[in-house]
C-alpha positions in Angstrom: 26.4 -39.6 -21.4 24.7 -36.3 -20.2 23.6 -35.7 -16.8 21.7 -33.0 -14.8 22.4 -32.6 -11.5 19.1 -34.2 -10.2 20.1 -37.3 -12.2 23.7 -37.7 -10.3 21.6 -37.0 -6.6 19.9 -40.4 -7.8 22.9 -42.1 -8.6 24.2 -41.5 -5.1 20.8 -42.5 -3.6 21.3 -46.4 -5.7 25.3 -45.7 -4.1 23.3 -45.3 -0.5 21.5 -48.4 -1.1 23.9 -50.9 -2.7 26.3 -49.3 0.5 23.6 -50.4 2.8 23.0 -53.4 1.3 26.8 -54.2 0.9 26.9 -53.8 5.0 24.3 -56.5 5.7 26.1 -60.2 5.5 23.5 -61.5 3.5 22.7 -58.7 1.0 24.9 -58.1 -2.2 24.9 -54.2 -3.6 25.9 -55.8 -6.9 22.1 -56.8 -7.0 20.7 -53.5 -6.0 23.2 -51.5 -8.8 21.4 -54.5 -11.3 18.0 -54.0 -10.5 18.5 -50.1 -10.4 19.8 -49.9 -13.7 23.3 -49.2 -13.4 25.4 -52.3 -12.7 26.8 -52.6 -16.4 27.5 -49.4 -16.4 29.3 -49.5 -13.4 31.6 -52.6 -14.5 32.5 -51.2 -17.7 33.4 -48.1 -16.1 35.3 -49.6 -13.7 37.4 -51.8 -16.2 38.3 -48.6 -18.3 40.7 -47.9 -15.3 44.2 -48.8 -16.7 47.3 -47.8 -18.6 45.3 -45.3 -21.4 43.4 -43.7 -19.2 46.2 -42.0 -17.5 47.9 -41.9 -20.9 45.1 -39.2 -21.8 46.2 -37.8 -18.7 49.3 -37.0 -19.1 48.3 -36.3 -23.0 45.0 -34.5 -23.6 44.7 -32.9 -19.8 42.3 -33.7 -16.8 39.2 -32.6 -18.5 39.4 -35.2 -21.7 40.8 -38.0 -18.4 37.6 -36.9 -16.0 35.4 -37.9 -19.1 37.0 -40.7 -20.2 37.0 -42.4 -16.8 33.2 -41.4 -16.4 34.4 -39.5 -13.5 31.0 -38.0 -12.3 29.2 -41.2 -12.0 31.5 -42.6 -10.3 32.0 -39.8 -7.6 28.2 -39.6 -7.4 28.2 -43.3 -6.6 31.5 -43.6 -4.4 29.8 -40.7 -1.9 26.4 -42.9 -2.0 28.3 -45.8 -1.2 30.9 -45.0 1.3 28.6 -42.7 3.2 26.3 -45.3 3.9 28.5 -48.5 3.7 30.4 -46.7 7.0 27.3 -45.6 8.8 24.9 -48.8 8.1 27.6 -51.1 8.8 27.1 -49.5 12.8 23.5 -49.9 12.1 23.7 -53.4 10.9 25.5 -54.6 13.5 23.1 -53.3 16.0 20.1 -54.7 14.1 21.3 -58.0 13.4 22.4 -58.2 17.1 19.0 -57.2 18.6 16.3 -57.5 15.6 17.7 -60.2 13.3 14.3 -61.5 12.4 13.2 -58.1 10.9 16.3 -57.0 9.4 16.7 -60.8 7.5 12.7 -60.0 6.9 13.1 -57.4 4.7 16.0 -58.6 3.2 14.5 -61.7 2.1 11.8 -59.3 0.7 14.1 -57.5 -1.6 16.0 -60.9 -2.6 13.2 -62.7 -3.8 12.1 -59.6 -5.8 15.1 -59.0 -7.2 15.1 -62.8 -8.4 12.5 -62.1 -10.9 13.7 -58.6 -12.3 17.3 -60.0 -12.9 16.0 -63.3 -14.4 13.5 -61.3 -16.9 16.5 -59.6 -18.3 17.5 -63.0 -19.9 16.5 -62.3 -23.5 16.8 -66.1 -24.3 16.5 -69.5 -22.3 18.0 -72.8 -24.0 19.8 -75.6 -21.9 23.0 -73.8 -20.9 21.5 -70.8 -19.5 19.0 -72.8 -17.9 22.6 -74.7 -16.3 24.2 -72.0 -16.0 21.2 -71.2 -13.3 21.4 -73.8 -11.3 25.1 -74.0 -11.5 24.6 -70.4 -9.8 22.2 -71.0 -7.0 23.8 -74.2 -6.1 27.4 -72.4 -5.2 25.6 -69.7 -3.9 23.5 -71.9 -1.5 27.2 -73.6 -0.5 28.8 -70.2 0.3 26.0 -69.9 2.9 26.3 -73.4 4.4 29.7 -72.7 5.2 31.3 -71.8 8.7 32.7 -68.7 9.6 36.2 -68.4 10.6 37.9 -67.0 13.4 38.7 -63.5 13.5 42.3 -62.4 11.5 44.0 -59.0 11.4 47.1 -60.0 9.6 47.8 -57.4 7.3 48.0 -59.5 4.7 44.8 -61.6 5.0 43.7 -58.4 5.1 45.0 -57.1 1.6 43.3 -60.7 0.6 40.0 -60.8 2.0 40.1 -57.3 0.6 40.0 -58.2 -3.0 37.9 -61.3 -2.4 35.4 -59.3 -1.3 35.0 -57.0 -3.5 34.2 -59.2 -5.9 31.4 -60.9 -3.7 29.8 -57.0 -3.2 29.5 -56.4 -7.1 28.3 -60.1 -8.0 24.5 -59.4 -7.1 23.5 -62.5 -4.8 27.3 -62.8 -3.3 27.1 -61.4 -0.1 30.7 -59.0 -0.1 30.2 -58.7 4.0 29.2 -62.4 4.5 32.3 -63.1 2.4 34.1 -61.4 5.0 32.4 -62.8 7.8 33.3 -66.6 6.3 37.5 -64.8 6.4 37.1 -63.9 9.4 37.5 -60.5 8.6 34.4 -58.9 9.2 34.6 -57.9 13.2 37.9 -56.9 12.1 36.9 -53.8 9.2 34.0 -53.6 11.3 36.2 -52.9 14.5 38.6 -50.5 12.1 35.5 -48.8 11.1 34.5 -48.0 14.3 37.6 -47.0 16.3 39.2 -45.5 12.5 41.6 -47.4 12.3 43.2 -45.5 8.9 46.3 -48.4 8.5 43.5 -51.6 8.5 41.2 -49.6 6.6 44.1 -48.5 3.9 45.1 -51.9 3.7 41.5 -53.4 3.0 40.8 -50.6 0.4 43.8 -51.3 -1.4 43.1 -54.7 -1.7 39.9 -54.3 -2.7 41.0 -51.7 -5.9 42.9 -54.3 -6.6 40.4 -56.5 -6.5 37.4 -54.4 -8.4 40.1 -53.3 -11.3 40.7 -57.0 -11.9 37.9 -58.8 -11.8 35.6 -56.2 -13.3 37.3 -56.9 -16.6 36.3 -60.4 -16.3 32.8 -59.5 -15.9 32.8 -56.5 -19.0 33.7 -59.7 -20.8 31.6 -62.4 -19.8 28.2 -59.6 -20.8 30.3 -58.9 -24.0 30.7 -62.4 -24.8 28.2 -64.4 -22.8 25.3 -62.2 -21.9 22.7 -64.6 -21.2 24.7 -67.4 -19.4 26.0 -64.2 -17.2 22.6 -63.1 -15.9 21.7 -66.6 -16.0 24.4 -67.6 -13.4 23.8 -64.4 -11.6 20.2 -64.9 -11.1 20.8 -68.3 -9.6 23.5 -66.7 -7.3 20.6 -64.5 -6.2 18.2 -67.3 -5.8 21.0 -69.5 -3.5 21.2 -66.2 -1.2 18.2 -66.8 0.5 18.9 -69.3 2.7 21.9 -67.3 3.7 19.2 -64.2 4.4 15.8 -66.4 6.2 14.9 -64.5 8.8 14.3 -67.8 11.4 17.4 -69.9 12.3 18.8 -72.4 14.8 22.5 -72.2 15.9 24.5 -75.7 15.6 28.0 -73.6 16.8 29.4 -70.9 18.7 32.6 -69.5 18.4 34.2 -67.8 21.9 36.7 -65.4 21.3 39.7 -63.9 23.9 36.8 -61.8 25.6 34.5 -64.7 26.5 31.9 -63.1 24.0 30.1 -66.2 22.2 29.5 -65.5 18.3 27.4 -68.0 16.1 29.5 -69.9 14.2 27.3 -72.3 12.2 23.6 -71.9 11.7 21.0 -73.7 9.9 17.6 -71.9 8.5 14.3 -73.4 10.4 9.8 -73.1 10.1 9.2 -69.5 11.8 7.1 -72.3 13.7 9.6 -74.4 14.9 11.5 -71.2 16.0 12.7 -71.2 19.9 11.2 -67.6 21.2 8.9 -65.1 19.7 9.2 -65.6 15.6 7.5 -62.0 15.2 6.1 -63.9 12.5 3.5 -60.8 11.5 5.7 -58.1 11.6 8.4 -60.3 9.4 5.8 -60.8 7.0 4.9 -57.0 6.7 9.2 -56.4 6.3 9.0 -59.1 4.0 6.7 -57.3 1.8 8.2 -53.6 2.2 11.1 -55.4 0.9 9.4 -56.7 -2.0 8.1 -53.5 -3.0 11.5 -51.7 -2.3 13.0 -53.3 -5.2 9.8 -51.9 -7.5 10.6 -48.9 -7.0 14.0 -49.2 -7.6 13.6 -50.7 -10.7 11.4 -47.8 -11.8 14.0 -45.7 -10.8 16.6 -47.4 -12.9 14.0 -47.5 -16.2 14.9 -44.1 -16.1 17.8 -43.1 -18.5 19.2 -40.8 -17.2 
């Protein structure tokens, strides 16, 4: 596929977003690569990494290996990604710490838009697919109910949650950061992030290429094989995110940890009207719909062949 320059600076803006989104634990980035037109793409590139492509290495020279692994796309969308997913996830926490009723706001926005432009893309609805939907939302909407566990550095759990999440951040409406908040691993990359710490961080990245190389392959095959059901399934994953990402909630646990810091544990979505403080309702409202019409323009971006 051919590509000017200006077309890879977009790619690594939709790598900036799906790293941002990635960093909230709520949003998936797999849904923003959907909606912006790249996210088969992106799993079928990722899937061609194996034996052969470093067989045409060692054969036919970088040049013929940079090519076949679609190497400009996916350093355009690595810098996007990494770049942002590093300096939002500072962000994030500082938002969701001080402003969570905004920052949930807007993310609700985007969700429920993105619910219609990955569901349109079903070219055919019988009883299966229409399963396949609910089947979606309903584990989605359980991954949300669940409570988070405590915090784990183990280097192993690590490698794990690792390669668990990554799976989460490229299935759009699996959360890859609440994932790692239900491990227990969250404060812990998020920690590791902050003070670099380079042996956590190597660990986690490890196990997520270990992840990504494996379970991308399933995915390649699932749109090969079972197109519909897929975005089907994946549209209903979307749909069961949004309890996970309304903006007003009540907490039903805390969770104190060695410093005497309390951390919500459990939470349960409640009315903006039954909410305990200010529920900023008009300003969430007006996030709510920049959110929305976020995704618009995304998608128009991602009409774009480019």
């Amino acid at each position: 596929m051919q590509r000017r320059f200006k077309d890879y600076l977009v790619v690594s803006l939709k790598g900036i977003a799906m790293g941002a989104a990635d960093a909230v634990p709520g949003v998936s980035g797999g849904t923003i690569a959907f909606i912006s037109g790249i996210y088969e793409e992106l799993i079928a590139t990722i899937s061609n990494v194996n034996l052969s492509l470093f067989k045409t290495l060692f054969t036919k020279g970088l040049k013929a290996f940079w090519q076949q692994a679609n190497g400009n796309f996916l350093t355009a969308l690595l810098i996007g990604i990494i770049v942002s997913f590093v300096s939002f996830m500072r962000l994030a926490k500082y938002l969701l710490e001080y402003h969570p009723i905004l920052i949930w706001s807007f993310f609700f926005g985007l969700i429920v838009a993105s619910i219609y432009f990955v569901g349109k893309q079903i070219t055919k609805w019988n009883l299966a697919v229409i399963i396949s939907l609910i089947i979606g939302a309903c584990i989605a909407f359980y991954i949300t109910t669940l409570p988070a566990l405590a915090n784990n550095d183990n280097p192993w759990f690590l490698f794990l949650a690792g390669a668990i999440a990554i799976c989460a951040m490229i299935l759009p409406g699996i959360s890859g950061s609440f994932i790692l908040i239900i491990l227990g691993a969250y404060k812990t990359l998020s920690d590791a992030l902050h003070d670099f710490d380079i042996k956590k961080i190597a660990i986690f990245t490890f196990g997520a290429i270990i992840g990504l190389l494996s379970f991308s392959r399933v995915l390649k095959w699932l749109f090969k094989h079972y197109h519909n059901i897929t975005l089907a399934l994946l549209t209903g994953f979307i749909f069961g995110s949004l309890n996970k990402v309304w903006p007003w909630k009540r907490t039903l646990t805390w969770h104190t940890n060695s410093k005497g810091i309390k951390n919500p544990l459990q939470v349960e979505s409640i009315s903006p009207f039954s909410f305990n403080g200010d529920n900023q309702f008009n300003m969430a409202l007006g996030l709510m719909l920049l959110g929305f019409l976020t995704i618009f323009i995304l998608e128009k971006l991602g009409s774009k062949k480019l």
